[in-house]
C-alpha positions in Angstrom: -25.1 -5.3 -11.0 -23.6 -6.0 -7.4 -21.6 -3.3 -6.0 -18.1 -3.8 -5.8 -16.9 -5.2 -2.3 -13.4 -6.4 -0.9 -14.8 -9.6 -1.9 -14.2 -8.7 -5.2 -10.8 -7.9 -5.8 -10.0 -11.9 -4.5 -12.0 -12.9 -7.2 -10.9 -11.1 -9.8 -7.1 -11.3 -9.5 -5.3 -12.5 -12.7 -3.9 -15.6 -13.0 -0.4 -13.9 -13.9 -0.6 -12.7 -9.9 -0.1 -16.0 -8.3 3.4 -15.9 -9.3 3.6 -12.6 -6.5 1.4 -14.5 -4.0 3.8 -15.3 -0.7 2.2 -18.7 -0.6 2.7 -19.6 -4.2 6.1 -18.1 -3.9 6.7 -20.3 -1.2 6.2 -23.5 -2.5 8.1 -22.6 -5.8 10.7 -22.2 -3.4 10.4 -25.4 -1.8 9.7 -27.1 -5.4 12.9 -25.5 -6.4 14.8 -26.8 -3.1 13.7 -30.0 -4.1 14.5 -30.1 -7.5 17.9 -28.6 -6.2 18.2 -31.6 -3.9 17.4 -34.3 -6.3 19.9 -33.3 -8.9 22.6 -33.5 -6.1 21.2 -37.2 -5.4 21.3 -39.2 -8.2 22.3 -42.1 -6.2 19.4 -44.7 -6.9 18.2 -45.4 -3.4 15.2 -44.7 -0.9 16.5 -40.9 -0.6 15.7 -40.5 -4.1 12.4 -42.2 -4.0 11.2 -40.1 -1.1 12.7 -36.3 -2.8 10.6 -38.0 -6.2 7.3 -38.5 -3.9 7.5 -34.9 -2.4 8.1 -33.1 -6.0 5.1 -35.3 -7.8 3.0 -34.3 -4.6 4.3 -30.6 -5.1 3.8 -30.3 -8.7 0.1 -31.8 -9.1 -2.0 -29.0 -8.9 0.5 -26.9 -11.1 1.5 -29.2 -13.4 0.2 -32.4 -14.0 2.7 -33.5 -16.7 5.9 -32.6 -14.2 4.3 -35.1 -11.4 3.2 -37.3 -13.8 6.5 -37.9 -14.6 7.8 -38.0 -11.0 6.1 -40.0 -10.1 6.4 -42.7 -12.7 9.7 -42.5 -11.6 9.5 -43.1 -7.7 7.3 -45.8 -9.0 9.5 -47.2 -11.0 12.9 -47.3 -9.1 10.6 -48.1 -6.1 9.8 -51.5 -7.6 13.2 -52.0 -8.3 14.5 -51.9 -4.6 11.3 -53.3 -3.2 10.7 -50.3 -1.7 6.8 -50.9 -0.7 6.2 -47.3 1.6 8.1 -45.2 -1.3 5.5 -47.6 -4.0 2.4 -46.7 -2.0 2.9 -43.0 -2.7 4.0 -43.1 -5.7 0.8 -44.7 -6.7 -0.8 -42.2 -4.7 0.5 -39.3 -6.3 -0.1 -40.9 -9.6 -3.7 -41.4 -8.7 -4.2 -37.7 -7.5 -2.8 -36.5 -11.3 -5.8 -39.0 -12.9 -8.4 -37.0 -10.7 -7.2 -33.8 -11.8 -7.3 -35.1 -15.9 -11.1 -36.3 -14.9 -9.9 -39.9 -14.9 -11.7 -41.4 -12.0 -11.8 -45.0 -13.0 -8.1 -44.9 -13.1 -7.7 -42.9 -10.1 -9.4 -46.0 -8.7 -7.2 -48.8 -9.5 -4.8 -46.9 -8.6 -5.8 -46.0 -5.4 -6.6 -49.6 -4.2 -3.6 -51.0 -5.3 -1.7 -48.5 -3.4 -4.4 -49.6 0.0 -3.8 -53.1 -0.6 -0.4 -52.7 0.0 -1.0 -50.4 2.8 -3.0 -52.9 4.7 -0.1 -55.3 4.6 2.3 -53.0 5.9 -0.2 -51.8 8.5 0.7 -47.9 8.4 -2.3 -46.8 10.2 -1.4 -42.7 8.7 -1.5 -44.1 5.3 -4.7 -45.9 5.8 -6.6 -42.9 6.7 -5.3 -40.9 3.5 -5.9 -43.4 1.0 -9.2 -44.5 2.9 -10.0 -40.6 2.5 -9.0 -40.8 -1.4 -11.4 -43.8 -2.2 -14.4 -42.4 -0.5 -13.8 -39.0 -2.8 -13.5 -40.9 -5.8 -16.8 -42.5 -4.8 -17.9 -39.4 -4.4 -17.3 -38.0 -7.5 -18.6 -41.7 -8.8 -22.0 -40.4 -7.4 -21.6 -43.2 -5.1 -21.7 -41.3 -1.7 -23.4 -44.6 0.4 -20.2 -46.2 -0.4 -18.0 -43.1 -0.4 -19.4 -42.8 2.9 -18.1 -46.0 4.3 -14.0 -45.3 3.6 -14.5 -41.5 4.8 -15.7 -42.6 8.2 -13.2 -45.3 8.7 -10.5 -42.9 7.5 -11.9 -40.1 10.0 -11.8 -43.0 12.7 -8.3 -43.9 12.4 -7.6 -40.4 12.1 -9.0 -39.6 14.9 -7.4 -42.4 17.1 -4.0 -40.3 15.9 -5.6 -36.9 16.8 -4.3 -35.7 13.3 -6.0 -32.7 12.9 -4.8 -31.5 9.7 -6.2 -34.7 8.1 -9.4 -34.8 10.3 -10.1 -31.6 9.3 -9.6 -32.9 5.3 -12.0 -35.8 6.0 -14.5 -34.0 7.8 -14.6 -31.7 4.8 -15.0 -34.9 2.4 -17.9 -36.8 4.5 -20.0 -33.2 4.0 -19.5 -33.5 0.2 -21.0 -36.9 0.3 -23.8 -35.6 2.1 -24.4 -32.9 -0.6 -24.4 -35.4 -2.9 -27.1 -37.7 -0.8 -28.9 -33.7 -0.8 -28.9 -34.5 3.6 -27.8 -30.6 3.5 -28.0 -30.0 6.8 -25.6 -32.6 7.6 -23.2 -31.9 5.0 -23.5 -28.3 6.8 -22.8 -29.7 10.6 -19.6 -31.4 9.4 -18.3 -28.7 7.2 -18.7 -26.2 10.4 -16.6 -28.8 11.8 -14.1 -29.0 9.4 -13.7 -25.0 9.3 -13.5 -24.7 12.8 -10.2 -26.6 13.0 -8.6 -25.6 9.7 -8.8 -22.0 11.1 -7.3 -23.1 14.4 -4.5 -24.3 12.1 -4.7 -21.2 9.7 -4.7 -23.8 7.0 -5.8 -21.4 4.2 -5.1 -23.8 1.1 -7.2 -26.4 2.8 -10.4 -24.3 3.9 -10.3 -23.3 -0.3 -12.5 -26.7 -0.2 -14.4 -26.3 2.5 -15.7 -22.8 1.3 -16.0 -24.1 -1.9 -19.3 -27.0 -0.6 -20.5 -24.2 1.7 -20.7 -22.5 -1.6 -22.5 -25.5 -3.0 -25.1 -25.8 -0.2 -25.9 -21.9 -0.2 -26.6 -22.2 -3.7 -29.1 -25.2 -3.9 -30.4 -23.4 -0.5 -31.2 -20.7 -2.8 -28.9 -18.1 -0.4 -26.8 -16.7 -3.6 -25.1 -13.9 -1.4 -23.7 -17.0 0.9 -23.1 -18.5 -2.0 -21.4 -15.9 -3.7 -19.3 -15.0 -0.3 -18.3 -18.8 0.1 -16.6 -19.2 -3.2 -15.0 -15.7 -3.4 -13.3 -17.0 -0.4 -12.6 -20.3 -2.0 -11.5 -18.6 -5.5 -9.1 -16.8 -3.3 -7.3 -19.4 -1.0 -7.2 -21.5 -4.0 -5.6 -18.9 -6.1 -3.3 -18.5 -3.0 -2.2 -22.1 -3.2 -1.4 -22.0 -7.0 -4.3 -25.0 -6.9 -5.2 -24.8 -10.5 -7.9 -27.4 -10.8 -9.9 -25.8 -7.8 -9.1 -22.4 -9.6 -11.4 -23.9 -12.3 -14.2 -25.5 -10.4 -14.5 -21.9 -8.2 -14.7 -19.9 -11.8 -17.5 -21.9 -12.4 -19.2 -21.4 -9.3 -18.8 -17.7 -9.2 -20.1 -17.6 -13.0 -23.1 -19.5 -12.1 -23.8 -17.4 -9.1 -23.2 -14.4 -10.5 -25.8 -15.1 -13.4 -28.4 -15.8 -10.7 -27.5 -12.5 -9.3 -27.7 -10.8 -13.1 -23.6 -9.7 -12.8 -23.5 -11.0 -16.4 -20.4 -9.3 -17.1 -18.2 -10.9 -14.5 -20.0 -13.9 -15.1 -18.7 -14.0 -18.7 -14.8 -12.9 -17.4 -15.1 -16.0 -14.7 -16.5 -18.3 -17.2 -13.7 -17.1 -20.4 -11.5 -17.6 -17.0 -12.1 -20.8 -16.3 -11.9 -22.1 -20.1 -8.5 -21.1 -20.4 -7.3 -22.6 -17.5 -9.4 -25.8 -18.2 -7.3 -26.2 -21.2 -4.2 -26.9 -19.1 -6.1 -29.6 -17.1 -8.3 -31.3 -20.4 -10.8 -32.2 -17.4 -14.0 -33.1 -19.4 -16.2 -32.9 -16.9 -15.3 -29.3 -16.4 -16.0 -28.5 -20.1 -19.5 -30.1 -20.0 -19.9 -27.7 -16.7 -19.0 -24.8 -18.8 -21.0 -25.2 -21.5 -23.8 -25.6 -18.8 -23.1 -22.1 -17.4 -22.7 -20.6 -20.7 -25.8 -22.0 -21.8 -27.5 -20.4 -18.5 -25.7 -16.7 -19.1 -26.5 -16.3 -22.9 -30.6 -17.2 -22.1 -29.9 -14.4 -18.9 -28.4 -12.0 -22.1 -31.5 -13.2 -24.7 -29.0 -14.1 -26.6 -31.0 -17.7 -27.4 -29.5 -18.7 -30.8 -26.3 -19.0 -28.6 -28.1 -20.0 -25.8 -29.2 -23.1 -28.1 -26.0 -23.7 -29.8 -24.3 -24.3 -26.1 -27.0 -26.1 -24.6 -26.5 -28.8 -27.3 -22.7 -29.0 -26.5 -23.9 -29.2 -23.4 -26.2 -32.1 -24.0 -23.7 -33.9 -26.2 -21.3 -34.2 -23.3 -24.1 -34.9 -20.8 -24.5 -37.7 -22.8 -21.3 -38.8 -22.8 -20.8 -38.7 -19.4 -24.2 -40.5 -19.1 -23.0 -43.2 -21.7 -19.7 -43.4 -19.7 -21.6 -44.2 -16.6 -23.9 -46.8 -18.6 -20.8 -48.5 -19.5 -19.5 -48.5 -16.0 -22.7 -49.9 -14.8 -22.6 -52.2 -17.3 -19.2 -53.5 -16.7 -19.7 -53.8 -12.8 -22.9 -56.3 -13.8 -21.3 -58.0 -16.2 -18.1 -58.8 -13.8 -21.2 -59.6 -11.1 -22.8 -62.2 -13.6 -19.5 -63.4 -14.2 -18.7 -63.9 -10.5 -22.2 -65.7 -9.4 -21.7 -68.0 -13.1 -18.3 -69.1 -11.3 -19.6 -69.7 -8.5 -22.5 -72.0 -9.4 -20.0 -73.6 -11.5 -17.6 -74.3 -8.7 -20.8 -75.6 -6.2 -21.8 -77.7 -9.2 -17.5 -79.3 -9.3 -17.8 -79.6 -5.5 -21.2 -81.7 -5.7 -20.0 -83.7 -8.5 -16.6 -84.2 -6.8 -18.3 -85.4 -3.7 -20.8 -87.9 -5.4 -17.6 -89.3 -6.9 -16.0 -89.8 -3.5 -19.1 -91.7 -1.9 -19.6 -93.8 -5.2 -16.1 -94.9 -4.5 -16.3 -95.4 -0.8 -19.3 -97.3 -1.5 -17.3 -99.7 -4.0 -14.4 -100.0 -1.2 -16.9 -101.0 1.2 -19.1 -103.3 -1.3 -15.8 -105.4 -2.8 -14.0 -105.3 1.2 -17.8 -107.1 2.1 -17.6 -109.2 -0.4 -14.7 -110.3 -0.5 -15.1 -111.6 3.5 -18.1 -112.8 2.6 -16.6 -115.4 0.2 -13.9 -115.9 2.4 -16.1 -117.1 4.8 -18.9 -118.5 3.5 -17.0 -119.8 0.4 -19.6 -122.8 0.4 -23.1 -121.4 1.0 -24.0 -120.1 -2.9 -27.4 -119.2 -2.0 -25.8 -116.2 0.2 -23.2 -115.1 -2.4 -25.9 -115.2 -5.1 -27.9 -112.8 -3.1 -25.0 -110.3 -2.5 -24.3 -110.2 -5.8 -27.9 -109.6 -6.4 -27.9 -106.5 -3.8 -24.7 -105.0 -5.4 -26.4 -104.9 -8.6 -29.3 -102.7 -7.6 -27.2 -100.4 -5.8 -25.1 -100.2 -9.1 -27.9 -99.5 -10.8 -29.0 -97.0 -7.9 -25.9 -95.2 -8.4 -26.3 -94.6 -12.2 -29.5 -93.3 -11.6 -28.0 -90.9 -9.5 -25.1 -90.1 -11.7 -27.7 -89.5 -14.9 -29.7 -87.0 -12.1 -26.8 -85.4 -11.9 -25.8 -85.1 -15.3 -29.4 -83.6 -16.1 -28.5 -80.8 -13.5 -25.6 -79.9 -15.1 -27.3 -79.8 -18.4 -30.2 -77.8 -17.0 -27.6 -75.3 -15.4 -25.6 -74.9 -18.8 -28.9 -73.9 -20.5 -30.1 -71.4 -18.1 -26.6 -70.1 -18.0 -27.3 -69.8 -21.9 -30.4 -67.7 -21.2 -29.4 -65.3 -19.1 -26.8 -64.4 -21.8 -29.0 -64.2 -24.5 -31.0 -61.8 -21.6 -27.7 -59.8 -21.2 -27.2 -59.2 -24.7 -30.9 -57.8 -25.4 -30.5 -56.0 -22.2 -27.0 -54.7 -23.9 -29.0 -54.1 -27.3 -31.6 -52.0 -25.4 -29.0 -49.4 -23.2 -27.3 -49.3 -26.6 -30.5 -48.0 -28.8 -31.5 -45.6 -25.5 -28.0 -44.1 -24.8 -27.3 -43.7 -28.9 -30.1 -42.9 -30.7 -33.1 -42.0 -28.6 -31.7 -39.9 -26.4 -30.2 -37.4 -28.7 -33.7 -36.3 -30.5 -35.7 -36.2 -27.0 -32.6 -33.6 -25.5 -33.1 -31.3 -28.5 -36.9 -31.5 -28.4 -36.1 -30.5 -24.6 -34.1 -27.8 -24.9 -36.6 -26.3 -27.9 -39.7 -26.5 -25.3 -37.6 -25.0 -22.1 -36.9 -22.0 -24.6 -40.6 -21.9 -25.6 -42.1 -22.5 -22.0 -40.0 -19.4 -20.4 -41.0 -17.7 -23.6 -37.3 -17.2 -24.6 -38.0 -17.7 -28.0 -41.2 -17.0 -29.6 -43.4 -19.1 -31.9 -42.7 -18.1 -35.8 -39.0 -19.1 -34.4 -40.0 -22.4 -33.1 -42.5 -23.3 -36.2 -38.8 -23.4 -38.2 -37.9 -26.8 -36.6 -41.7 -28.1 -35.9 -41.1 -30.3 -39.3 -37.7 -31.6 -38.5 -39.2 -32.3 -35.3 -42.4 -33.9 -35.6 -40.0 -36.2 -38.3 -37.2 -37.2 -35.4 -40.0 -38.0 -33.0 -41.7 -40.0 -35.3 -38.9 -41.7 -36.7 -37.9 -42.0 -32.7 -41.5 -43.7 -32.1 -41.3 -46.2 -35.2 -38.0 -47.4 -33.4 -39.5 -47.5 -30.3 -41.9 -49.8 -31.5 -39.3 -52.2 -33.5 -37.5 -51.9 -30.1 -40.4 -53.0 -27.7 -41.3 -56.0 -30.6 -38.0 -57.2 -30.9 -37.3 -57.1 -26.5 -40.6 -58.7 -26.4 -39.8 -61.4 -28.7 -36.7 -62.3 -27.4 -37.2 -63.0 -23.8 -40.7 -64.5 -24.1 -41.8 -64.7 -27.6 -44.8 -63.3 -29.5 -47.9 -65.6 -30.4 -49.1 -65.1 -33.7 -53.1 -64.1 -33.6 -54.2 -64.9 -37.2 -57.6 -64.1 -38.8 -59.3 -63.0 -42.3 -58.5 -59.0 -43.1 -58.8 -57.1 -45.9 -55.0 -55.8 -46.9 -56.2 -52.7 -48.9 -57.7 -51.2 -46.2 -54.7 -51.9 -43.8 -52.4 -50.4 -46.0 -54.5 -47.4 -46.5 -55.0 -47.1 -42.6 -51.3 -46.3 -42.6 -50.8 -45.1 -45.9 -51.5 -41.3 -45.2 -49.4 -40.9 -41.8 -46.6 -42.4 -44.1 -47.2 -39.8 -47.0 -46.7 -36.9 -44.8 -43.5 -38.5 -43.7 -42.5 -38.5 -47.4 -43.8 -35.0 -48.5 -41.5 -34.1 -45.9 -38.6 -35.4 -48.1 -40.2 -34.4 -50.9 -40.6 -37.8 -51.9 -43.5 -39.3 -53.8 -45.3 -42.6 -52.4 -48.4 -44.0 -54.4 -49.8 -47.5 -54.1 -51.9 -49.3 -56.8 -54.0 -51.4 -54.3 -57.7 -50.6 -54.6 -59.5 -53.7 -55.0 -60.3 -56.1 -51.8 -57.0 -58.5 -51.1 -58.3 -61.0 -48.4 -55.5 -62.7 -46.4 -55.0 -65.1 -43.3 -52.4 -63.7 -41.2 -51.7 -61.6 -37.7 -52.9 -57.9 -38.8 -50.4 -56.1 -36.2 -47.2 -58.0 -37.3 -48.1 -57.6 -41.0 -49.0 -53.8 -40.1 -45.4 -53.7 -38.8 -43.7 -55.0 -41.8 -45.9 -53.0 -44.1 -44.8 -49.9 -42.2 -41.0 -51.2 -42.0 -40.6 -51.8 -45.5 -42.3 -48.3 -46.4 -40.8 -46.2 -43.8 -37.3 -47.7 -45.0 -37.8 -47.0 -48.5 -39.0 -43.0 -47.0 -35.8 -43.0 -45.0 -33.5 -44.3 -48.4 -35.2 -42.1 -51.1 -33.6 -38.2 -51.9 -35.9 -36.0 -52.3 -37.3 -36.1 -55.7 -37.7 -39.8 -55.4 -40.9 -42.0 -55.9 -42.1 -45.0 -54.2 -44.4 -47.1 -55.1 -46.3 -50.0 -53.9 -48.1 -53.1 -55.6 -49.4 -56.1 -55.4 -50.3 -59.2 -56.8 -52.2 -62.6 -56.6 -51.3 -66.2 -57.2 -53.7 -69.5 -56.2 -52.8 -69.3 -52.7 -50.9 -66.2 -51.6 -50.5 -62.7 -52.2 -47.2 -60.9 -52.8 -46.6 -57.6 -51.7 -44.0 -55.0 -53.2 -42.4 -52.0 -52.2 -40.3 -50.4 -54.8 -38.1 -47.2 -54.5 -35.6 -45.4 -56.8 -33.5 -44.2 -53.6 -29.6 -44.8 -52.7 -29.8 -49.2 -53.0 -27.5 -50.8 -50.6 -24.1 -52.1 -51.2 -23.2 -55.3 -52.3 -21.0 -55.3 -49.9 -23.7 -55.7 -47.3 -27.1 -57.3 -49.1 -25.8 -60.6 -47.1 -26.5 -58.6 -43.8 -30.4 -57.1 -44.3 -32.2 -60.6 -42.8 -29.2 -62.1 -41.1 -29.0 -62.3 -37.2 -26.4 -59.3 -37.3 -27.9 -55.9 -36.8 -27.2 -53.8 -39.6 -28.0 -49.5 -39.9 -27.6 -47.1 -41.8 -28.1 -43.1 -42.2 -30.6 -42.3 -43.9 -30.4 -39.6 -46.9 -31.4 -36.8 -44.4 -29.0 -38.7 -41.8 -32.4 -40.5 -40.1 -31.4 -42.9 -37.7 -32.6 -46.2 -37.0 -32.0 -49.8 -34.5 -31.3 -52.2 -37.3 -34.5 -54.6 -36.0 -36.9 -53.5 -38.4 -36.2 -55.8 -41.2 -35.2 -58.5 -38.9 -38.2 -58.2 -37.5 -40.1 -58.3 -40.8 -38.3 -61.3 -41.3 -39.6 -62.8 -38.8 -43.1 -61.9 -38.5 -43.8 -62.8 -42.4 -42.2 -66.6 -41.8 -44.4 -66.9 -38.2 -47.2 -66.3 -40.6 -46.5 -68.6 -43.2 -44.7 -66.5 -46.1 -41.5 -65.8 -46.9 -39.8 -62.1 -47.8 -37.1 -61.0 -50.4 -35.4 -58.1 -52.0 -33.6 -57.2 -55.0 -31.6 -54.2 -55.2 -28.7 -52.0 -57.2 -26.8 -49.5 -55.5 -27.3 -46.4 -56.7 -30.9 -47.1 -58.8 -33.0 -48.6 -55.6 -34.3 -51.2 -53.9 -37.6 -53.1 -54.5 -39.1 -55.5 -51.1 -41.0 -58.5 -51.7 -43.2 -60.4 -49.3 -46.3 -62.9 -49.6 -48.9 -63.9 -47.3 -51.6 -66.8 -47.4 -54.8 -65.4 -48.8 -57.6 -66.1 -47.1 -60.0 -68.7 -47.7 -63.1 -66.3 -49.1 -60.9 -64.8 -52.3 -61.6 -64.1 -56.0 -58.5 -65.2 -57.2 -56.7 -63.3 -59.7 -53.3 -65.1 -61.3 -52.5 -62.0 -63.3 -52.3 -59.5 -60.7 -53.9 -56.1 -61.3 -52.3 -52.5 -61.2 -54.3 -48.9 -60.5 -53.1 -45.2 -59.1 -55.7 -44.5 -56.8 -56.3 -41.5 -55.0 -56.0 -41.3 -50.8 -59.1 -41.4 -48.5 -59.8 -41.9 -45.0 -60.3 -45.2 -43.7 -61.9 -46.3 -40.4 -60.8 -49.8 -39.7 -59.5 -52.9 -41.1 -62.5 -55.3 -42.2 -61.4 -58.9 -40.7 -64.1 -62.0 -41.2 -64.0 -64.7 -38.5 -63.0 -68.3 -39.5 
């Protein structure tokens, strides 16, 4: 436990007390003066505007619904008289209310539409604010390179004012982007900086942020007293200004430290502390922050059952947020590709248009020759049969160049197709990582960070080894269909055919499958034991053998039974896999093989990509077979697939059908052709 300091008592003040604080009192007062005003002014004109401005500036870090709504109406009526200053800051103060919600990419637009129209007014004040805003929301983006860019331009044209109130502001901001490049040294030099003049001012509500990333650099510095001194000060000047959404972030600060420094109990009062004002705010990337602390203060406590239980709401929003970010990225590359697509398009317009304009200036030139030339020499044929000879080649010389042209274009519009079709398995791919491999791997991590700090002990972690060892695998199998299918759709996969023996493939496989469904308690048996000799690729047919099986595992209840046959005709052998499971709706049979991909929960709510049986599909008509299933919801589904057999076979028409027991087996036997 620390022992209590004046420190302290800033930090611990209830929220119910900022209603006595002078400062909060004050701007109630000035809120209420306002408020006072505007209902003496309902004259709709710029006055109004400017009183709606100052109250949704007044109100947003109180209460984001009141400015919201101010500001929707400065915005509003400000459009209406073409009032552009009183529409910059309404859009402004719009913007700030998105940031405080956790809305950056509409903070964004916002902001820049507000800066466009600054620029055209020239109002070299409201540059530097709004240049400030966008390199925060940069920030925030975890984009300080570019964040870095608007700050310093902003601190320049603040500068050129000698503003010191807002150079001190931006001089804060440009160390947070340097926190988040981890150049901690320089974030420190400019927040010094920014302190230095924010004290000359006695700007309390304004050095609340700048204590707050000194507080931030202390702690990845590893100096938790600093740390814990910085954002007492910044709890309390925030508190002072009634600035509820740094309230929040400085809770969570001082519960983190505080955990460091094993003052669990106030750790627990900040964190409940900053949860119930979070509420007010719905800022989700506060909550994930939360449940990061939490998680961090119950594994402090050896409370680890808890400890677990937040570190997966933690992980659930982290991914979230990570998916959120994907899908930015995504976007921004997708309105990249579309912007270079355009582009070549209009180069290949220009080009076109200008082979147009010398093909006609050629004509003009060609018929205005001619036509003096048989003016003039109306008599000499021999001449005019020779011009007409020359304006035929270069006819023809023009075609050719007209068909060159056209087989650009044609080459252009297929690549254009291919990078598409490269965008859309690049799309397929984030989706399969961000959805469903992710989600295993962050449990498995949070299970092995327990075990490695010894947090939870080995009898404990043996309860989920099963569930486990069956998500990774289940992970791995779609790895694989994953990697096939990428690999197969931007450069194809060659089929390597030869003589094997399919027994002794299936069998190779056949026991790391059975342990997947004793896991289920599920039953799998095959009746292949006698030599089945077929010409096809091994590792595709490996693939769909595994497929086929591992879906009917993934489909069966426990208490289920699959089995697995096969038989022989003249010229090919047909596989079955056979299952008494769930079936699959009528609804969607039409969907298994098609071009669509199609998943499904399993019974124990396994997860899959929807290529395996596409895959299949594929790999069983590159080698010269074909694959079909038959199946009734409710009683099961039965797979059907042949291959060639091999040259060297004893054929058997009738097919043959024997339980055998399982054995080891070393290899596949394959006999070259």
């Amino acid at each position: 436990m620390l022992p209590a300091s004046p420190l302290n008592k800033y930090v611990l003040i209830p929220l119910y007390l900022l209603l006595l604080s002078p400062v909060v009192t004050a701007q109630q007062t000035i809120s209420d003066s306002l408020l006072s005003a505007l209902q003496q002014h309902p004259q709709k004109d710029t006055g109004r505007i400017y009183l709606l401005n100052q109250l949704s500036r007044s109100y947003f870090t109180r209460n984001t619904a009141a400015a919201a709504t101010f500001g929707q109406e400065a915005l509003a009526l400000s459009d209406s008289l073409h009032d552009v200053t009183g529409k910059i800051w309404a859009l402004r103060n719009l913007a700030l209310v998105e940031n405080t919600k956790g809305h950056l990419d509409e903070q964004m637009r916002l902001t820049l539409q507000a800066l466009k129209l600054a620029t055209a007014t020239n109002d070299a004040y409201t540059l530097g604010v709004l240049n400030n805003d966008i390199g925060n929301i940069y920030t925030e983006l975890n984009s300080p390179q570019d964040a870095l860019e608007y700050l310093k331009k902003s601190l320049a044209i603040k500068q050129k004012r000698n503003e010191k109130a807002e150079i001190g502001k931006t001089l804060n901001n440009i160390g947070s982007a340097y926190i988040a490049l981890q150049a901690l040294d320089s974030a420190m030099l400019y927040l010094k900086k920014a302190e230095k003049i924010k004290l000359e001012l006695h700007d309390l509500r304004s050095l609340a942020f700048t204590y707050e990333n000194m507080g931030i650099i202390s702690l990845l510095q590893h100096h938790y007293n600093d740390a814990l001194r910085f954002h007492g000060l910044s709890a309390a000047y925030y508190e002072e200004a009634g600035n509820l959404p740094g309230l929040v972030k400085a809770s969570l600060h001082l519960a983190e430290v505080k955990t460091i420094l094993g003052d669990l109990k106030d750790a627990d009062k900040q964190l409940s502390r900053a949860k119930l004002l979070n509420e007010q705010l719905g800022n989700t990337k506060n909550e994930m922050t939360y449940y990061k602390v939490r998680y961090e203060l119950d594994s402090a406590r050896r409370d680890y059952a808890a400890a677990f239980e937040n570190f997966k709401q933690f992980s659930t929003r982290n991914i979230e947020f990570f998916n959120a970010e994907k899908g930015r990225q995504i976007s921004r590359s997708q309105e990249k590709y579309e912007s270079e697509k355009k582009q070549r398009e209009n180069i290949l317009l220009k080009k076109e248009q200008h082979m147009h304009l010398a093909t006609i200036q050629q004509q003009r030139v060609l018929v205005l020759s001619a036509a003096a030339l048989f003016m003039a020499l109306l008599l000499i044929t021999v001449m005019v049969y020779r011009l007409y000879k020359k304006q035929q080649e270069l006819y023809r010389e023009l075609n050719n160049k007209n068909r060159e042209a056209s087989m650009q274009n044609r080459i252009i519009l297929e690549q254009n197709v291919t990078l598409e079709n490269l965008n859309q398995v690049k799309d397929k791919i984030f989706s399969v990582i961000s959805h469903d491999l992710r989600s295993p791997l962050a449990i498995l991590e949070g299970l092995l960070f327990l075990l490695k700090d010894e947090k939870i002990d080995a009898s404990q972690f043996r309860i989920y080894t099963d569930e486990l060892w069956r998500d990774v695998k289940n992970t791995a199998y779609m790895m694989d269909n994953m990697l096939q299918w990428a690999s197969n759709q931007m450069k194809g996969i060659g089929v390597k055919a030869d003589d094997f023996d399919l027994t002794l493939l299936l069998n190779r496989e056949f026991d790391l499958l059975n342990t997947l469904a004793k896991q289920k308690e599920v039953k799998l048996l095959h009746e292949l034991n006698k030599s089945i000799m077929v010409y096809a690729d091994p590792d595709m047919i490996r693939l769909v053998l595994r497929n086929l099986i591992n879906n009917a595992i993934k489909f069966t209840p426990a208490g289920g039974e699959i089995l697995i046959s096969a038989r022989k005709d003249k010229e090919s052998a047909e596989i079955t896999v056979k299952d008494n499971g769930t079936g699959i709706p009528v609804e969607n049979q039409h969907r298994i093989f098609s071009n669509i991909y199609y998943s499904t929960t399993g019974t124990q709510n396994e997860k899959g990509c929807g290529l395996g049986l596409h895959l299949s599909k594929d790999f069983v008509e590159r080698n010269h077979g074909r694959i079909w299933f038959n199946s009734m919801p409710g009683s099961g589904s039965s797979f059907f697939f042949t291959i060639p057999l091999a040259d060297e076979q004893d054929i058997n028409p009738h097919g043959y059908t024997m339980v055998v027991q399982d054995h080891p087996v070393n290899g596949v036997r394959v006999l070259r052709r």
